[in-house]
Each structure stands twice: as structure tokens, then as C-alpha cells.
VOPAGU-2260 file (C-alpha; in pm, 1 decimal, decimal comma):
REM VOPAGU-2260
SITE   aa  ch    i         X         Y         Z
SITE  UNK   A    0       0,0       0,0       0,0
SITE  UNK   A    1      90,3     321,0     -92,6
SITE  UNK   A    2     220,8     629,8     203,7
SITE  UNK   A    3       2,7     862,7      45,8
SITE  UNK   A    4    -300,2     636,6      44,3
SITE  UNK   A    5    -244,7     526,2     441,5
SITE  UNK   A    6    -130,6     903,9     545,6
SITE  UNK   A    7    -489,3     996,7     401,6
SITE  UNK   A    8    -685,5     674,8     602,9
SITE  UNK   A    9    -457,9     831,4     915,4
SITE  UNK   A   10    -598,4    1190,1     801,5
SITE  UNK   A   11    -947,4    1042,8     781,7
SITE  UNK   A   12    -934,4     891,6    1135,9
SITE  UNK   A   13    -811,1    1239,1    1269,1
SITE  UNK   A   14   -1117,3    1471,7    1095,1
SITE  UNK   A   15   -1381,0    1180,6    1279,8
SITE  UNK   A   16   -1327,7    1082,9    1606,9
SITE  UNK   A   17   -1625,4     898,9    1557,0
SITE  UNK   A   18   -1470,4     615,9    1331,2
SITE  UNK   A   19   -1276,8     391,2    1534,0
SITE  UNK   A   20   -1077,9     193,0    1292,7
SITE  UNK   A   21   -1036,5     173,0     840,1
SITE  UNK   A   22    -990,5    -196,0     721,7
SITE  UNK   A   23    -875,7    -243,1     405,7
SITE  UNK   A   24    -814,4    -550,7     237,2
SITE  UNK   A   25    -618,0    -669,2     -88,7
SITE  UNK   A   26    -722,8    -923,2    -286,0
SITE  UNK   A   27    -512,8   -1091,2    -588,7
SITE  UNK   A   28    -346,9    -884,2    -884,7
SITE  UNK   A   29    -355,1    -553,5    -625,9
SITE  UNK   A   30    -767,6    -491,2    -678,4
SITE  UNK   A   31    -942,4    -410,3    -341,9
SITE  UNK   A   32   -1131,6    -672,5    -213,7
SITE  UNK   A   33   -1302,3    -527,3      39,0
SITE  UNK   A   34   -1306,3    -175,5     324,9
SITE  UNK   A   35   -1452,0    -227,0     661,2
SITE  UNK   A   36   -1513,9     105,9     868,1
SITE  UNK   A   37   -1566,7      53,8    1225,8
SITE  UNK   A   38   -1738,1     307,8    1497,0
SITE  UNK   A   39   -1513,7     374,6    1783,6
SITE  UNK   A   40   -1513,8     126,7    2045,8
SITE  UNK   A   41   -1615,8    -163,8    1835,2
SITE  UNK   A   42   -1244,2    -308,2    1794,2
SITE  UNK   A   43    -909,9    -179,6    1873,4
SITE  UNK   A   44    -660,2    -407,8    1647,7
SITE  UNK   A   45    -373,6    -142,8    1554,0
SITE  UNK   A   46    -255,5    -401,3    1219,9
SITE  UNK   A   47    -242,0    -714,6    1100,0
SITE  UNK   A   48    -182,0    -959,3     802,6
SITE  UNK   A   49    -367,0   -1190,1     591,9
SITE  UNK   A   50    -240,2   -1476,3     386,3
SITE  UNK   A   51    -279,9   -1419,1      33,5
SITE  UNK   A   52    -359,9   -1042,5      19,7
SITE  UNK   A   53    -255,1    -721,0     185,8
SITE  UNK   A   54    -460,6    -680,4     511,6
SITE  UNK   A   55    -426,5    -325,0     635,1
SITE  UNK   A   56    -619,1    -150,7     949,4
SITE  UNK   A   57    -571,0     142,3    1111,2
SITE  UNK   A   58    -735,0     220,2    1451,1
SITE  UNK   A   59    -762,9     494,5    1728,0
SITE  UNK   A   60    -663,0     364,0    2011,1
SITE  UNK   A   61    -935,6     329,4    2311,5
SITE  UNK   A   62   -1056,4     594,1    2540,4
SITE  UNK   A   63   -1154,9     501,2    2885,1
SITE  UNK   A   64   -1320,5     166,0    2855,8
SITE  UNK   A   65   -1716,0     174,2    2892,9
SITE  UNK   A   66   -1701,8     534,9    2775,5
SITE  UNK   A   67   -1824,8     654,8    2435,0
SITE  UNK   A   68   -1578,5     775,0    2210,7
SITE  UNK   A   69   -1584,3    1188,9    2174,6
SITE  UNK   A   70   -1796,8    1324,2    1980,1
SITE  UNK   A   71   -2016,4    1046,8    1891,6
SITE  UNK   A   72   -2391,5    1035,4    1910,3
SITE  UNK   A   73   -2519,9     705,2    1999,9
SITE  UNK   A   74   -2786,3     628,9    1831,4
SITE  UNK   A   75   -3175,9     729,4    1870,9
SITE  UNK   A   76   -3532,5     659,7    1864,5
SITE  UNK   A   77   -3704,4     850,5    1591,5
SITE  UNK   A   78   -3949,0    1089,7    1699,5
SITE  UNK   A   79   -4285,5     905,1    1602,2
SITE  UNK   A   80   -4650,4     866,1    1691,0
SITE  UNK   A   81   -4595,2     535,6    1604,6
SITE  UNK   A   82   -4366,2     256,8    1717,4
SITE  UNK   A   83   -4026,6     382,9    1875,4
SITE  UNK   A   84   -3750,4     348,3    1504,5
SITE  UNK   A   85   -3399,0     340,1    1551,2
SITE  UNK   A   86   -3165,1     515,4    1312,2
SITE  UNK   A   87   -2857,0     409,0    1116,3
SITE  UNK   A   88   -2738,3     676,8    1034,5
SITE  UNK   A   89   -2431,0     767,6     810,5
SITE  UNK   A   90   -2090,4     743,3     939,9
SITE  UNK   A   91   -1926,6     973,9     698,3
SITE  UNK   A   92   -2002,9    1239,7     392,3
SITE  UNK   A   93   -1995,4    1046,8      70,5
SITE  UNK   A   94   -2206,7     914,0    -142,0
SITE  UNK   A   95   -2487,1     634,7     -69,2
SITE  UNK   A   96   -2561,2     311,4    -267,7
SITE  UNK   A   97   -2843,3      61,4    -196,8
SITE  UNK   A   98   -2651,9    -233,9    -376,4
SITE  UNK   A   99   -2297,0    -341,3    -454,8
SITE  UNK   A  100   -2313,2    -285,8    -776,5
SITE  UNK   A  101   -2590,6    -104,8   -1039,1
SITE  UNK   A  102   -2797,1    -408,9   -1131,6
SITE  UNK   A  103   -2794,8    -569,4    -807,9
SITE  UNK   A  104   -3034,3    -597,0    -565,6
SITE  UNK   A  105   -3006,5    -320,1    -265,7
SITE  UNK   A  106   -2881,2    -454,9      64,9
SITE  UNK   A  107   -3205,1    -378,3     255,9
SITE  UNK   A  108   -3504,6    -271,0     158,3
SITE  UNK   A  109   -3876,0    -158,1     329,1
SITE  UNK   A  110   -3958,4    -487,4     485,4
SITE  UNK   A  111   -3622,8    -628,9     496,3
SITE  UNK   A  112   -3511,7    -761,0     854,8
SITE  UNK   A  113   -3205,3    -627,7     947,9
SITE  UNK   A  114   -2931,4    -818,1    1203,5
SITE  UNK   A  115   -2677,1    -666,6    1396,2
SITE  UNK   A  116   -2357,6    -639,1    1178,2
SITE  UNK   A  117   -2510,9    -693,9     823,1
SITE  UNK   A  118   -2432,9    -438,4     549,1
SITE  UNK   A  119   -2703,2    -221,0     497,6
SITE  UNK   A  120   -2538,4     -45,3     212,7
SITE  UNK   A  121   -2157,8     159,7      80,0
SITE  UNK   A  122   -2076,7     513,2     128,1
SITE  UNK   A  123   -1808,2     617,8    -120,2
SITE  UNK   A  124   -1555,7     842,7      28,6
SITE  UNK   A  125   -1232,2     940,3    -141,1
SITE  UNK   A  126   -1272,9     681,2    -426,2
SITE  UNK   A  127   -1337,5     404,7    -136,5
SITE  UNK   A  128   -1647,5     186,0    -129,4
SITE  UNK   A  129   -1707,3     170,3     257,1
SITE  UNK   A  130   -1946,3    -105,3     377,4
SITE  UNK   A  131   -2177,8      48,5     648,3
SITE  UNK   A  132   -2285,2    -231,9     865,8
SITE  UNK   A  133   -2651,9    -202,4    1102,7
SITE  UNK   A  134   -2579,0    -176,4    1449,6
SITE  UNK   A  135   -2951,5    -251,1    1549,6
SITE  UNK   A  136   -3159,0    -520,7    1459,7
SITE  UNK   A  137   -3509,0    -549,1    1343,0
SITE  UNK   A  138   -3772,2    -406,7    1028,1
SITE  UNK   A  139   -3656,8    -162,1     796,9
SITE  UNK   A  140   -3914,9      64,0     809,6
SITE  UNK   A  141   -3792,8     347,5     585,0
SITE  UNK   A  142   -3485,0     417,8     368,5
SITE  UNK   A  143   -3409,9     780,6     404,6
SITE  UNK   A  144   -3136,7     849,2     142,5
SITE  UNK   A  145   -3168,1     834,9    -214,3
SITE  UNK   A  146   -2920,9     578,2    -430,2
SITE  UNK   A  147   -2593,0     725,5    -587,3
SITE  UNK   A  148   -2670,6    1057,6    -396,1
SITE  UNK   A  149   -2470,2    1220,8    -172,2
SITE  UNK   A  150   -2506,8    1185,8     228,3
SITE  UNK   A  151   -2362,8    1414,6     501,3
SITE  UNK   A  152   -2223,0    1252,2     850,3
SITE  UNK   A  153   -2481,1    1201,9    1101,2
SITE  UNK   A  154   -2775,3    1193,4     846,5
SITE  UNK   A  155   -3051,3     909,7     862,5
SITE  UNK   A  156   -3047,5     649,4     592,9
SITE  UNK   A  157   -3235,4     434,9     749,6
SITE  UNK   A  158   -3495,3     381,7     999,4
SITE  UNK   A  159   -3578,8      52,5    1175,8
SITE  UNK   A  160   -3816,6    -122,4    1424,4
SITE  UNK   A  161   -3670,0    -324,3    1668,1
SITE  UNK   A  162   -4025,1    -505,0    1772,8
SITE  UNK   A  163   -4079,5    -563,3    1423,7
């Protein structure tokens, strides 16, 4: 990997304290076979290596254990008549996609039932696809953000029922 490329992760990880570690990995012939971003507190492994491909991450290291990281916002109920909806909300400003690629199916979708730690769609930021993973289970209920359109950091893309 490239200085440039991992001075800019590092560079990334200073401007939001709210993303706790980058993981990139390499597949074969160099392409990029897949970029995990993690919220700080969920993992602090500083590096590591992987048989058969590059295997990068870079982390902040941890706070004061049990306390959340600064500057994060944990997240929230929806204010609703209705049932009580947890957000997911975007970790970053890029742009959102519903699928891994155009003519696949999205991740979720109204309806779809959601797990703790499934991809529930890619931000693209800085020419990196980053899988954004649910950290609450249940119904999706709405999708908030339109595909291939850009997101800020903190906004909704989705909201989803926990009793459903």
C-alpha cells in the first residue's frame, strides 16, 4: 500500500473521532477486495496480516473503557406517533448506494429484517467503497437516502423497528 493512500486513512481517522478503525483488504493482482469502517469502540486491532492479500487496518486507540468515544452520538429513537424506530445513520459524507453494484439488488429494503452487523449499504468516500454495517436489529421501516446521492455525517439512511 501506498504512504500517500495510508497518510490519508490516518488523516481520515483524525477529521472523525467517531470512526474507530479503516480496514482495508487486498485481494489478488492488487484490486481491493473489500473496506470495513468501524465506529469507535467496536475493535481496537492497531494491524495485522492476511495470507494471500494485503490486510491493512488502522485504529484509534481506546478511550476510557465503557465510555463513548468523543464526539459520537449514539444512536436514537425517531421521533414518532408510532412505534419507537432506531436510526442508522451515516458514518461519513460520501455518497450512498443501496446495492454493490448497479444491477444488483439493494442490501435492505422496506420490509427487509435487518441483524446486527449486516451491510445495509456503501458510502463512497475518497474513491473508497465503505461497507456500512446495522448496528440494530429489526424491520426496515424506511430508507431515508436516495441511491448514488450524496449523504452528510450524522444523516438518517435508514430507519428501523426493533419489535418488528
Amino acid at each position: 500500500m501506498k504512504l500517500d493512500i495510508i497518510a490519508q486513512i490516518v488523516q481520515i481517522l483524525k477529521d472523525a473521532p467517531e470512526v474507530g478503525a479503516i480496514e482495508i483488504r487486498r485481494g489478488l493482482f492488487g484490486a481491493w477486495s473489500s473496506v470495513r469502517v468501524s465506529k469507535a469502540g467496536h475493535g481496537n486491532t492497531i494491524g495485522g496480516g492476511l495470507a494471500g492479500g494485503a490486510h491493512v487496518v488502522v485504529s484509534h486507540p481506546a478511550a476510557a473503557p465503557g465510555a463513548p468515544p468523543p464526539g459520537s452520538a449514539p444512536t436514537a429513537p425517531a421521533p414518532s406517533a408510532g412505534p419507537q424506530l432506531l436510526e442508522i445513520k451515516s458514518p461519513m459524507v460520501g455518497t450512498f448506494y443501496q446495492s454493490p453494484e448497479p444491477a444488483a439488488q439493494p442490501y435492505v429494503k422496506v420490509g427487509s429484517r435487518v441483524n446486527v452487523g449486516q451491510v445495509v449499504c456503501i458510502i463512497e468516500a475518497m474513491k473508497i467503497m465503505n461497507e456500512i454495517e446495522s448496528e440494530v436489529g429489526g424491520v426496515v421501516r424506511e430508507v431515508t437516502a436516495q441511491n448514488a446521492q450524496p449523504v452528510e455525517f450524522g444523516q438518517v439512511l435508514f430507519r428501523v423497528d426493533p419489535h418488528g
